[in-house]
C-alpha positions in Angstrom: -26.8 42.4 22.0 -27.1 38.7 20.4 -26.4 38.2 16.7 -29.4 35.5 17.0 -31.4 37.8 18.2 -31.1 41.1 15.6 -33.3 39.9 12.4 -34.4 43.3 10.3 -38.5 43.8 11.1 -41.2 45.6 8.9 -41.1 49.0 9.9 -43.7 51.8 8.8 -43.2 55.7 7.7 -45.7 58.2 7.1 -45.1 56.8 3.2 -43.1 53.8 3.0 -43.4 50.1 4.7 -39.8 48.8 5.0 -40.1 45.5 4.4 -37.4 43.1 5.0 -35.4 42.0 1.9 -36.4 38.7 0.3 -34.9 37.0 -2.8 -38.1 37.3 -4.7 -38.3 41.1 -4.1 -35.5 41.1 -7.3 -38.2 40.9 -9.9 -39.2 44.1 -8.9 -36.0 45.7 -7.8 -34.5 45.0 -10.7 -36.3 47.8 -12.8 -36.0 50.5 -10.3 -32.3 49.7 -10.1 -31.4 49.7 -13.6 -30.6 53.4 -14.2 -27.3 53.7 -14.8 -27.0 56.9 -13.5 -27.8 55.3 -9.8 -24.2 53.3 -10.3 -22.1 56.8 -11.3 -20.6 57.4 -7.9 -20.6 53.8 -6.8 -19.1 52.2 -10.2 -20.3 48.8 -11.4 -23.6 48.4 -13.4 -27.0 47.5 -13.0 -26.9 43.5 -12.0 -29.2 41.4 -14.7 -32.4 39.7 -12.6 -31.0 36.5 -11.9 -27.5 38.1 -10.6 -30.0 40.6 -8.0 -31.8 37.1 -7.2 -28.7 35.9 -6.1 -27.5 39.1 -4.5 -30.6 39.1 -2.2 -30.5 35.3 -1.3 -26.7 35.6 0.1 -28.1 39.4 1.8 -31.1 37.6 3.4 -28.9 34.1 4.2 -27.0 36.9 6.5 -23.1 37.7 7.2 -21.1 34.6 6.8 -18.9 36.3 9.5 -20.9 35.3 12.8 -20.1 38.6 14.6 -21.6 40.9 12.0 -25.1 41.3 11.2 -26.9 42.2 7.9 -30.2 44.1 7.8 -31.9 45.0 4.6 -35.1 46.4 3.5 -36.7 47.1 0.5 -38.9 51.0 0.4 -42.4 50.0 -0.4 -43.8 53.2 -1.7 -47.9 53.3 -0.2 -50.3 54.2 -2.7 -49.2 52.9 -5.7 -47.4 49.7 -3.3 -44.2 49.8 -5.7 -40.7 48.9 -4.2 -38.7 52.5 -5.0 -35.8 51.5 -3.4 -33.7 50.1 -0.2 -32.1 50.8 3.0 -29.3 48.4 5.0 -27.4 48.3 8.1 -24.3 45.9 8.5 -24.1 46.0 12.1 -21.3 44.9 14.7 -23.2 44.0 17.8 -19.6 43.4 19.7 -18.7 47.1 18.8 -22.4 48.8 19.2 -21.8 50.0 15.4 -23.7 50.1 12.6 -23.0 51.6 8.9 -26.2 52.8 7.2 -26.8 52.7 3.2 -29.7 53.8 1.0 -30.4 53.8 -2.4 -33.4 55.3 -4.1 -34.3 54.5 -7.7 -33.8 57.4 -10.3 -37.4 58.4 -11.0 -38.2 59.2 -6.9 -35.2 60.3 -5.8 -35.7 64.4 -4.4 -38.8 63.1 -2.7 -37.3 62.7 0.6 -37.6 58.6 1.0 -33.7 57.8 1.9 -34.3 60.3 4.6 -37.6 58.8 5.6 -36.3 55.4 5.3 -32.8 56.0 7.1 -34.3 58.0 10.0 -36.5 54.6 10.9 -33.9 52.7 10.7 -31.7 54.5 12.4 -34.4 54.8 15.4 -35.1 50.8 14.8 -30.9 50.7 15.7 -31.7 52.8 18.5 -33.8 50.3 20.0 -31.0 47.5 19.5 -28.8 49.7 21.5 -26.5 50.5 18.7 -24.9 53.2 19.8 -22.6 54.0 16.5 -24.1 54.5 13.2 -21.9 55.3 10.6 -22.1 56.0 6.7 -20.1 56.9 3.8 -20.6 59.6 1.5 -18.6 60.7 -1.8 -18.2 64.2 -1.8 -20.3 65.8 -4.4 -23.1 63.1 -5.0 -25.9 65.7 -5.3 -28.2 63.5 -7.2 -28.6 61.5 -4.2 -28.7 64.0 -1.8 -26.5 61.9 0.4 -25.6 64.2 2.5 -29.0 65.6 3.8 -29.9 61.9 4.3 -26.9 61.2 6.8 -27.8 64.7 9.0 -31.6 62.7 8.7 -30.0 60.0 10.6 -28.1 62.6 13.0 -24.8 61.8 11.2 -22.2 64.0 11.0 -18.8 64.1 8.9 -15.6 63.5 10.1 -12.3 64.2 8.8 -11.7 60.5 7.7 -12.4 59.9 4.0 -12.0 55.5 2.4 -12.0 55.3 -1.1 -12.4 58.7 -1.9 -16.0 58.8 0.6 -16.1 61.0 3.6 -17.0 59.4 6.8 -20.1 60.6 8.8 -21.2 59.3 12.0 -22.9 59.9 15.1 -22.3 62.9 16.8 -19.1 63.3 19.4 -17.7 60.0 18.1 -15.3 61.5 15.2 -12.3 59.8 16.8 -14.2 56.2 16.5 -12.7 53.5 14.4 -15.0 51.2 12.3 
């Protein structure tokens, strides 16, 4: 697999149109971001407009590191057509990896979109080839329900644990390095 050749493309769920993260998408990611009970297992807090703006320009401008590859989404929610959250792969074409993240704003999380969301990503990876996907998951973080999104994706945890998160990835590959 090419680095040139993996850009993230709009993909469709029975509810959500993942749509490939833009810097303008910020005006409206902002809000659904700033709980900040979405940054109590992942520390920081909510990023101010312009710093999102920012964020998402450097994400879309892709890794500066020419054998990794960023792909992020936005969730657009159909019906009401609001952004509710996102979904990224930082892939390693060289090493057929990927490592999956979601995050769902506050008001529709328990709705079952990070599993929606990571499940077509995971089969869009599929279809690159990526044989690895990989995700990390702090013990406890019910509020997300991080855990039922990784078995989603077919994930499985491992016995390895960085900064406190437990390492889940594809099955029969626990002895993997990433």
């Amino acid at each position: 697999m090419r680095r040139t050749a993996v850009r993230p493309a709009a993909l469709a769920t029975a509810r959500l149109d993942l749509l490939p993260l833009l810097p303008e998408h910020a005006d409206e990611m902002g809000p659904v971001l700033a709980d900040p009970a979405l940054h109590a297992f992942t520390g920081g807090a909510p990023l101010s407009r312009e710093a999102l703006r920012a964020r998402y320009e450097r994400l879309a401008a892709g890794s500066p590191d020419p054998a990794v590859v960023w792909a992020n989404w936005v969730l657009r929610l159909r019906g009401p057509g609001r952004l509710v959250g996102t979904v990224q792969a930082t892939i390693v074409p060289d090493d057929g990896l990927a490592e999956l993240a979601w995050v769902v704003g506050v008001p529709w999380q328990g709705n079952g979109f990070a599993s929606e969301a990571a499940r077509a990503l995971s089969a869009w990876l599929e279809g690159l080839q990526v044989g690895r996907l990989v995700a990390h998951v702090r013990p406890g973080h019910a509020a997300s329900a991080a855990v039922a999104v990784a078995r989603a994706c077919g994930l499985r945890p491992t016995g390895h644990r960085r900064d406190g998160e437990v390492r889940w990835q594809s099955p029969g590959r626990a002895g993997a390095h990433a």
